[in-house]
LUMLUMDREN-2810 file (N, C-alpha, C; in Angstrom, 1 decimal):
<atoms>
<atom><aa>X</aa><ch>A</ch><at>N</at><xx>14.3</xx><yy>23.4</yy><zz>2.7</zz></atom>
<atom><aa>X</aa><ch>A</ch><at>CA</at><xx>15.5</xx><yy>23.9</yy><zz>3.3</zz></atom>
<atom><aa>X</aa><ch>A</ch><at>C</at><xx>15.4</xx><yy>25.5</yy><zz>3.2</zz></atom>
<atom><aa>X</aa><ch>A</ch><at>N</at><xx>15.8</xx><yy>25.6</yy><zz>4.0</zz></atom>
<atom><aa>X</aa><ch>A</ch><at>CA</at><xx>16.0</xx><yy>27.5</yy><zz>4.4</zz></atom>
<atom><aa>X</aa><ch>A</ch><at>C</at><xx>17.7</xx><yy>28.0</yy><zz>4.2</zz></atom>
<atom><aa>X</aa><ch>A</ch><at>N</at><xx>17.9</xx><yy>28.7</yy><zz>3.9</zz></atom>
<atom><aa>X</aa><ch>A</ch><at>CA</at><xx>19.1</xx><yy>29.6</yy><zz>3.8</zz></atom>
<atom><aa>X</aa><ch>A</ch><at>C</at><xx>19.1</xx><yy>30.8</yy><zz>4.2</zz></atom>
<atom><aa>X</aa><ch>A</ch><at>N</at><xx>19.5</xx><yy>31.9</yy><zz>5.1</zz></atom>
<atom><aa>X</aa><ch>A</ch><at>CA</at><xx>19.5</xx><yy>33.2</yy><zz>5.5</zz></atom>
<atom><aa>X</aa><ch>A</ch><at>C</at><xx>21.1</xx><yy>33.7</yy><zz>4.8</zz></atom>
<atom><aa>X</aa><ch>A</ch><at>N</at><xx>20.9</xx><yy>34.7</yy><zz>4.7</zz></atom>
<atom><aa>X</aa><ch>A</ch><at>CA</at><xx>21.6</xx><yy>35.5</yy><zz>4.5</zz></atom>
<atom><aa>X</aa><ch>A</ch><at>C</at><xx>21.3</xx><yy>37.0</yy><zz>4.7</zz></atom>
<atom><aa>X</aa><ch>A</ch><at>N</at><xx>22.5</xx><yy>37.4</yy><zz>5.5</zz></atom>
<atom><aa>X</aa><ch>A</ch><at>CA</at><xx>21.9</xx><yy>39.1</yy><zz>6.4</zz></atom>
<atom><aa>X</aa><ch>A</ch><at>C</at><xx>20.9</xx><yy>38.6</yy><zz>6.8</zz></atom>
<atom><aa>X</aa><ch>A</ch><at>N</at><xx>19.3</xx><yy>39.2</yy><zz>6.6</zz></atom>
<atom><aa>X</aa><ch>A</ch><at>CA</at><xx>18.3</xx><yy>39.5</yy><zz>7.1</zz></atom>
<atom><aa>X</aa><ch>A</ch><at>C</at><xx>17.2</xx><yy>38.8</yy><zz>6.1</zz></atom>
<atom><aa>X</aa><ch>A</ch><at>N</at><xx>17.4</xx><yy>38.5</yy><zz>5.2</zz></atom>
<atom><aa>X</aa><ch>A</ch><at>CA</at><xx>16.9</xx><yy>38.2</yy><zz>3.8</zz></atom>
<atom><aa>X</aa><ch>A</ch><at>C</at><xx>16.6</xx><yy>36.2</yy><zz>3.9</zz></atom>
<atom><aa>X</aa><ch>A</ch><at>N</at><xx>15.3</xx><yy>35.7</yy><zz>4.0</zz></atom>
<atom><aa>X</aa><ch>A</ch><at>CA</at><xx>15.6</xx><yy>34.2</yy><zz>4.0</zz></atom>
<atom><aa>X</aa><ch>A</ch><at>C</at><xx>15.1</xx><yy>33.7</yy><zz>2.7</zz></atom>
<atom><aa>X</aa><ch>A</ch><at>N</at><xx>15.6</xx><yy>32.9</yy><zz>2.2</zz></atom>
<atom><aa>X</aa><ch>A</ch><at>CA</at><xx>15.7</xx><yy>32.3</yy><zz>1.1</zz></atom>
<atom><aa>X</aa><ch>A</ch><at>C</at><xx>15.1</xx><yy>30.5</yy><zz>1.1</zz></atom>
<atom><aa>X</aa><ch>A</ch><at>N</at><xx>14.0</xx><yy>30.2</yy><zz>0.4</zz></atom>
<atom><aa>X</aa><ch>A</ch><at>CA</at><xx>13.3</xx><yy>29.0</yy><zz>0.6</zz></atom>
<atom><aa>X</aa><ch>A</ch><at>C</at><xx>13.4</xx><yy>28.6</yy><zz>-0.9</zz></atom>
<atom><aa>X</aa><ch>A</ch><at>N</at><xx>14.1</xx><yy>26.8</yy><zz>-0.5</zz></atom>
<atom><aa>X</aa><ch>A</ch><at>CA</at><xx>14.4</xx><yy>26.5</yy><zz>-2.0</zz></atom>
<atom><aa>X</aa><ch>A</ch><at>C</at><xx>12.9</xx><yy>25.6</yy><zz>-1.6</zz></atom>
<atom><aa>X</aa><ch>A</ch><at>N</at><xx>12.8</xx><yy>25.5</yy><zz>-3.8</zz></atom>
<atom><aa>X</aa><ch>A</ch><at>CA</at><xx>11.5</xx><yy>24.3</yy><zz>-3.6</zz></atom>
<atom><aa>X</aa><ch>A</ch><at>C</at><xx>11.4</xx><yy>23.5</yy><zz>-3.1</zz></atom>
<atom><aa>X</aa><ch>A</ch><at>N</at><xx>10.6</xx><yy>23.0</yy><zz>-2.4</zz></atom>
<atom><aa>X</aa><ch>A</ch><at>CA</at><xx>10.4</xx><yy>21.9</yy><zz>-1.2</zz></atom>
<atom><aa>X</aa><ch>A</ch><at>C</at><xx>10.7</xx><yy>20.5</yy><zz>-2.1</zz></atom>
<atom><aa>X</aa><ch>A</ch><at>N</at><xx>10.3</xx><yy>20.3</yy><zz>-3.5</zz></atom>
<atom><aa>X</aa><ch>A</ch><at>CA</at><xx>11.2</xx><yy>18.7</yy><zz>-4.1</zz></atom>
<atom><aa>X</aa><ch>A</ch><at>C</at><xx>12.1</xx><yy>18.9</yy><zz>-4.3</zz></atom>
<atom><aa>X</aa><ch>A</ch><at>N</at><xx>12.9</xx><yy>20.2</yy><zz>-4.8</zz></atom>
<atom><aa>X</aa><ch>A</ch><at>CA</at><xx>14.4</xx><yy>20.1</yy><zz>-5.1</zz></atom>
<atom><aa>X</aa><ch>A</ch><at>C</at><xx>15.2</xx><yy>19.4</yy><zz>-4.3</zz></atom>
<atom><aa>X</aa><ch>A</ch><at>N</at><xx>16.0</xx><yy>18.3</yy><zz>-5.4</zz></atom>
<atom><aa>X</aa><ch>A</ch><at>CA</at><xx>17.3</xx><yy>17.4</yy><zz>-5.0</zz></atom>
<atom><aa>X</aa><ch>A</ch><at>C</at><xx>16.7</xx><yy>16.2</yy><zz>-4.4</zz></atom>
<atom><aa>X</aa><ch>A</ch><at>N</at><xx>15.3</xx><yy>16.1</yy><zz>-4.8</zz></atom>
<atom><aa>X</aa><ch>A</ch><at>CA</at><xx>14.6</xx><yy>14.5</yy><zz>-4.3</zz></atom>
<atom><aa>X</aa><ch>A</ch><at>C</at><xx>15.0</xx><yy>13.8</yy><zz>-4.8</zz></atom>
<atom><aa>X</aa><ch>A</ch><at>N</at><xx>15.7</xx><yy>13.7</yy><zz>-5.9</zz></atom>
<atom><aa>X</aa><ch>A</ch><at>CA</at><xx>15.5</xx><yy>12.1</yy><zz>-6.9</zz></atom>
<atom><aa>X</aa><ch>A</ch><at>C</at><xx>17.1</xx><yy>12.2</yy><zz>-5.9</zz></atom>
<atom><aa>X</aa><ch>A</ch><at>N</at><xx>18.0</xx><yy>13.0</yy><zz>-6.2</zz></atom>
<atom><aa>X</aa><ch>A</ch><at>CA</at><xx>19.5</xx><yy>12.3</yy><zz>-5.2</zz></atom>
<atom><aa>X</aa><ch>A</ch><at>C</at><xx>19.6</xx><yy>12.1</yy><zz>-4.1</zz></atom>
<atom><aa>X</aa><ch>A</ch><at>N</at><xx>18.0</xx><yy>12.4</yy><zz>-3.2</zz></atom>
<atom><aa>X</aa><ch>A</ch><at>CA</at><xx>18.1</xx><yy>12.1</yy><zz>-1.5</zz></atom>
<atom><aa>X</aa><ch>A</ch><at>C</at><xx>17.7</xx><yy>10.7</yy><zz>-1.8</zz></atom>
<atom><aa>X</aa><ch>A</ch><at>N</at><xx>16.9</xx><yy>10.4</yy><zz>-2.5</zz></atom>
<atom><aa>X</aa><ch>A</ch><at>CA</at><xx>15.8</xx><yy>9.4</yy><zz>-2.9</zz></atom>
<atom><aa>X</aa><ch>A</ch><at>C</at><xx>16.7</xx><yy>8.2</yy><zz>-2.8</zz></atom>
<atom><aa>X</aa><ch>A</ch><at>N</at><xx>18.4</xx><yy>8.2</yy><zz>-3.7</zz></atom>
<atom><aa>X</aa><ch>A</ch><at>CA</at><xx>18.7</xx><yy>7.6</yy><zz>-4.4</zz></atom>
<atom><aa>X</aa><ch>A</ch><at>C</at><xx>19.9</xx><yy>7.4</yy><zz>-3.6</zz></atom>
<atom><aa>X</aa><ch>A</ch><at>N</at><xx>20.4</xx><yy>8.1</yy><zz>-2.5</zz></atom>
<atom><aa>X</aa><ch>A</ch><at>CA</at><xx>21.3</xx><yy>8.2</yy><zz>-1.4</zz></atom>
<atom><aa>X</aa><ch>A</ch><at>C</at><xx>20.9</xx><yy>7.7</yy><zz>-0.3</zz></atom>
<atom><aa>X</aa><ch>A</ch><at>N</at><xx>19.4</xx><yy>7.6</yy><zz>-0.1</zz></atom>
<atom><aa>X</aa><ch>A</ch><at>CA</at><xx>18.7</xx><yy>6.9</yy><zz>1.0</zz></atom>
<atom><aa>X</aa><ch>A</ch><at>C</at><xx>18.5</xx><yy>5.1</yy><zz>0.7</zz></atom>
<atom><aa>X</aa><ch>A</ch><at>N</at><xx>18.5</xx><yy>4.9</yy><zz>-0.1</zz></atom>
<atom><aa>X</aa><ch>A</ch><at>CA</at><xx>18.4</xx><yy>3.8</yy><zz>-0.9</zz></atom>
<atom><aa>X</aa><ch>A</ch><at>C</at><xx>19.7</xx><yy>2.6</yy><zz>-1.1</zz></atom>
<atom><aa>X</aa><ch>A</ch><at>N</at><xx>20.9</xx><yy>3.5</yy><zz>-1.4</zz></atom>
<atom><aa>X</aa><ch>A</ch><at>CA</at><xx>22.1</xx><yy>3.2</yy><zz>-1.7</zz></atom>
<atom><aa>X</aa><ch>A</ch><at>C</at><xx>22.8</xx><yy>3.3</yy><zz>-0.1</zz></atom>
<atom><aa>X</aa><ch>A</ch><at>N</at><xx>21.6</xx><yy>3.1</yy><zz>0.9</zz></atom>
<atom><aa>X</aa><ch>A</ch><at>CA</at><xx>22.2</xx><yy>3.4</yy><zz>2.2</zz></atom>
<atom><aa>X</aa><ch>A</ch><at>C</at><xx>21.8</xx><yy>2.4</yy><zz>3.3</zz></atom>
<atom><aa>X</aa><ch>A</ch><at>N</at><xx>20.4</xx><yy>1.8</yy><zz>2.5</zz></atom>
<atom><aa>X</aa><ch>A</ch><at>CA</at><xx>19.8</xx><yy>0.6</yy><zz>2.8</zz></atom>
<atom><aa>X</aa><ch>A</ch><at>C</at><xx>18.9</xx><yy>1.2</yy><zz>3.9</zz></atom>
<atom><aa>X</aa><ch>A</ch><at>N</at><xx>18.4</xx><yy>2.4</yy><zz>4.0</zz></atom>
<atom><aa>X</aa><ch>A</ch><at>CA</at><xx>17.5</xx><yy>2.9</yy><zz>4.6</zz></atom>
<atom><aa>X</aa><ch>A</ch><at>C</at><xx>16.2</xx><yy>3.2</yy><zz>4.3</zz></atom>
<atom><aa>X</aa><ch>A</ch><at>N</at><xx>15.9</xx><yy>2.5</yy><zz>3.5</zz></atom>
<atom><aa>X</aa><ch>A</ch><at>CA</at><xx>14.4</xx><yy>2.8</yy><zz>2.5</zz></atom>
<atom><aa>X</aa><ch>A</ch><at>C</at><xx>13.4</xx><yy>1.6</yy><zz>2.7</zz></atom>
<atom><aa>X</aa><ch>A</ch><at>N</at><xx>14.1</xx><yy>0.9</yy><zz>4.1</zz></atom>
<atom><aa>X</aa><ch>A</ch><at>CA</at><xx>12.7</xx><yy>-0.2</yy><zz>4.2</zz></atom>
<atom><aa>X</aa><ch>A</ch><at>C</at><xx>11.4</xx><yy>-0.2</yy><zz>5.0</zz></atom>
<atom><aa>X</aa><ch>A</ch><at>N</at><xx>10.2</xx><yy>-0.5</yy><zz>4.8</zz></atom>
<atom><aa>X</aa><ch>A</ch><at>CA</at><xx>9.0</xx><yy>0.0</yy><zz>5.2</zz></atom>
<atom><aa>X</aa><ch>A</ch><at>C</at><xx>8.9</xx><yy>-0.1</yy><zz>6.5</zz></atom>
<atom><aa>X</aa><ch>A</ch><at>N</at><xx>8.5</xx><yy>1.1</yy><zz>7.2</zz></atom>
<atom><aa>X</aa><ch>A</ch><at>CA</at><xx>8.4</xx><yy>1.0</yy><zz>8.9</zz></atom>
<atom><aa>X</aa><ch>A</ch><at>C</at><xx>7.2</xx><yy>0.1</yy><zz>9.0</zz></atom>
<atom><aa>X</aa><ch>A</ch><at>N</at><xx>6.4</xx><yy>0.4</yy><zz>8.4</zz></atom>
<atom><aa>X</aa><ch>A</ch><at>CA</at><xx>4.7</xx><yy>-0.7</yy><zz>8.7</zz></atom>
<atom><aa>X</aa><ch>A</ch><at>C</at><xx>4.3</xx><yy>-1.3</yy><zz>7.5</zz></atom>
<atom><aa>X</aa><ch>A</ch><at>N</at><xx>4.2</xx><yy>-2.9</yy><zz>7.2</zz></atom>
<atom><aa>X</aa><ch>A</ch><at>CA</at><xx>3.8</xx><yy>-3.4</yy><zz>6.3</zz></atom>
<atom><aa>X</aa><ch>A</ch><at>C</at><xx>2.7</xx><yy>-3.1</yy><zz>5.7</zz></atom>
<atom><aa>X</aa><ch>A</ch><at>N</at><xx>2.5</xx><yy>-3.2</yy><zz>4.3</zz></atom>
<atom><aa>X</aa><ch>A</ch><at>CA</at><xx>1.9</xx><yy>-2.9</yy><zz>3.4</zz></atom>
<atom><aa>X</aa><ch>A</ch><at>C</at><xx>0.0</xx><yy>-3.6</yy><zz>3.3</zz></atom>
<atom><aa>X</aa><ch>A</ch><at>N</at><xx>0.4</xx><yy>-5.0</yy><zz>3.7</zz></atom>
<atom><aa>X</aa><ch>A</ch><at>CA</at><xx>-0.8</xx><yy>-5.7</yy><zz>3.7</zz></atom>
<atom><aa>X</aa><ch>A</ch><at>C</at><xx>-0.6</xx><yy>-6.0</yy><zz>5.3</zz></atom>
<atom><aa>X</aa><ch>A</ch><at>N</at><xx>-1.9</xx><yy>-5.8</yy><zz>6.0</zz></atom>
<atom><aa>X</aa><ch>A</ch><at>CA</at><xx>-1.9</xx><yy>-6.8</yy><zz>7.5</zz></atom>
<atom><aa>X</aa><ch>A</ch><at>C</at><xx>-2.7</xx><yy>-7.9</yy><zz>6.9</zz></atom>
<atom><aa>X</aa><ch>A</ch><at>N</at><xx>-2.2</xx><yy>-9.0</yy><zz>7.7</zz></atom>
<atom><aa>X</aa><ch>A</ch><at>CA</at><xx>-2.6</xx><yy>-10.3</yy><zz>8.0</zz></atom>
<atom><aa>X</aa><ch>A</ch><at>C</at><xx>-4.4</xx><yy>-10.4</yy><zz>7.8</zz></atom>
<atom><aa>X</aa><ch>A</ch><at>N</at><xx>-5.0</xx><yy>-9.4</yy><zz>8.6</zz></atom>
<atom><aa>X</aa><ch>A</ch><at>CA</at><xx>-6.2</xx><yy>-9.8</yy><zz>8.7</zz></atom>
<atom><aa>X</aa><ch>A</ch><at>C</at><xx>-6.8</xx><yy>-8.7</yy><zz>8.0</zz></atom>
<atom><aa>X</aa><ch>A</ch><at>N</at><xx>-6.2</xx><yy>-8.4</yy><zz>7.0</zz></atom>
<atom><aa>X</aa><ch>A</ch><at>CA</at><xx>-7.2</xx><yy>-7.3</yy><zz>5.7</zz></atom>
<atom><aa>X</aa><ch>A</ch><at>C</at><xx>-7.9</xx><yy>-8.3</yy><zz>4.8</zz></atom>
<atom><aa>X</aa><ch>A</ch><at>N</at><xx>-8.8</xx><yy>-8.3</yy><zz>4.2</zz></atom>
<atom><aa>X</aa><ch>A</ch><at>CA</at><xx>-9.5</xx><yy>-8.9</yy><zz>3.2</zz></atom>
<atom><aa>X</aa><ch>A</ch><at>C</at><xx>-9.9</xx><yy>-8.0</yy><zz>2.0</zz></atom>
<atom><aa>X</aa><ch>A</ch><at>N</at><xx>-8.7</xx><yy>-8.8</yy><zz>1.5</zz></atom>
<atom><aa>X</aa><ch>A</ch><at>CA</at><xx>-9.1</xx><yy>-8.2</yy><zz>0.2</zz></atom>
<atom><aa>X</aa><ch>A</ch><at>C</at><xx>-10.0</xx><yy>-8.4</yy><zz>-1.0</zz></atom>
<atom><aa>X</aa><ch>A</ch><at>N</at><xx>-10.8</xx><yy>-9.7</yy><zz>-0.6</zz></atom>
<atom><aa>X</aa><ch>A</ch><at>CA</at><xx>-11.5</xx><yy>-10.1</yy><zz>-1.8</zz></atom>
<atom><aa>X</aa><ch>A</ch><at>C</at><xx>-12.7</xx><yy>-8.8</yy><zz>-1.8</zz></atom>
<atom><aa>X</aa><ch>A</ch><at>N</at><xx>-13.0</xx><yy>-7.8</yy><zz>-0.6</zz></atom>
<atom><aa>X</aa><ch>A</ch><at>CA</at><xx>-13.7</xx><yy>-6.7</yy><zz>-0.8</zz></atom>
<atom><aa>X</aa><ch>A</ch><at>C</at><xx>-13.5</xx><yy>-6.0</yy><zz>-2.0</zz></atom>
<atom><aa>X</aa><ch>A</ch><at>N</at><xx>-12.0</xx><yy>-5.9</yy><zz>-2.1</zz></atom>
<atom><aa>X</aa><ch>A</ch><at>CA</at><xx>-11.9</xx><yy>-4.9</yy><zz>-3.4</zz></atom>
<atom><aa>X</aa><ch>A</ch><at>C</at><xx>-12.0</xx><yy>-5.1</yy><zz>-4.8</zz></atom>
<atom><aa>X</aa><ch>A</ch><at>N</at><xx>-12.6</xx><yy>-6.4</yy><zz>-4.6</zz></atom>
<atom><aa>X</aa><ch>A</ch><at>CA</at><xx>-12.4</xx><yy>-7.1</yy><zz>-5.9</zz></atom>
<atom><aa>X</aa><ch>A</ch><at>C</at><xx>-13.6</xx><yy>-6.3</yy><zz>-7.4</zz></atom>
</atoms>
């Protein structure tokens, strides 16, 4: 996030306030996976 003021721009740390977006995204029921984790036709006994 960016902030200006006058002429002067101001850059907060890029993690700051993660764990309460984290935790607001969550408490919002917006945190479910767009693409599953395992597909169907992965094999995993490769990684064994």
């Amino acid at each position: 996030m960016k902030e200006e003021t006058e002429n002067t721009e101001v850059s907060k740390p890029p993690r700051e306030n993660w764990e309460e977006d984290f935790k607001r995204v969550h408490e919002n029921g917006d945190d479910e996976l767009l693409i599953d984790d395992i597909f169907e036709d992965k094999n995993l006994e490769e990684w064994e």
